[in-house]
N, C-alpha and C positions, 0 to 999 in steps of 0.2 A: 504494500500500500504506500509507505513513504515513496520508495522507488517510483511507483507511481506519479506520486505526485509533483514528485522532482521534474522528471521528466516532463511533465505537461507545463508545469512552473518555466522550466530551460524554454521551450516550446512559444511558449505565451512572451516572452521576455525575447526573445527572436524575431519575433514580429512584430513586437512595436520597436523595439529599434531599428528594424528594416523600414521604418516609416519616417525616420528621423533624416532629413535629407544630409547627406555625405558622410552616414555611415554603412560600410559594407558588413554582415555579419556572415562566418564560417561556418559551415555545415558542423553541429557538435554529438557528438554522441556520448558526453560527458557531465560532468554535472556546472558547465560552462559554458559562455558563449565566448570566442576570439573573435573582435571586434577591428576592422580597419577605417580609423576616418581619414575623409579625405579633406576638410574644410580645415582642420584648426591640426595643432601637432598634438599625440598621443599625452604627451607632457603635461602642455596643459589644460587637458581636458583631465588628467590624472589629480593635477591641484587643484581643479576649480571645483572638482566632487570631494577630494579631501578636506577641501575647506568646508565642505556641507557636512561633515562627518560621515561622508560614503567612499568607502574604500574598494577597489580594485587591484589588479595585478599591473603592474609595468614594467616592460622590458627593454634592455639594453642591446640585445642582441641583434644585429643588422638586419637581418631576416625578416624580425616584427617590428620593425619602423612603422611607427603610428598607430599599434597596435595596443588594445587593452583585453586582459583576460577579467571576464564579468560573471564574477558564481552566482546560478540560479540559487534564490534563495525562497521566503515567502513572498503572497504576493501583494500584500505591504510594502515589503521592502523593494519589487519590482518596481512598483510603482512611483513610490518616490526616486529610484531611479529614474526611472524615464523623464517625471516632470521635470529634474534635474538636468540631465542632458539636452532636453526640449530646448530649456533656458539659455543653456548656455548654448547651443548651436545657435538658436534665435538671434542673441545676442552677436553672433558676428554675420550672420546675412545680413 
């Protein structure tokens, strides 16, 4: 049942970030999405949700330039997600 529910949570949380214009989201089969944006640098989309006290993964590694790892979580916590990210995309169109 958790599994379950994770997985619909990843799912759900996949989709509305596909909605967020100039983020690309990787196919996951994990309890994660890998996230590429294309509008603002990984960076500081990583500090403008830290500074919201929402935390994600960042990486250094050439590879995942502009990349964020985003654990499905509940979907509360999805949510203020996304309006999070909404904002700040918003903020730079």
């Amino acid at each position: 049942e958790r599994v379950r529910d994770l997985v619909e949570e990843r799912e759900r949380m996949s989709k509305l970030l596909k909605d967020i214009p100039g983020i690309f989201c990787y196919p996951s089969k994990g309890n994660f999405v890998l996230c590429k944006f294309q509008m603002m640098t990984a960076l500081s989309i990583y500090e403008k949700l830290a500074a919201q006290g929402i935390f994600v993964r960042k990486f250094d590694d050439p590879r995942l330039i502009n990349c964020l790892r985003i654990s499905a979580g509940k979907p509360e916590q999805t949510d203020v997600l996304f309006n999070a990210l909404k904002e700040i995309v918003r903020d730079r169109i």
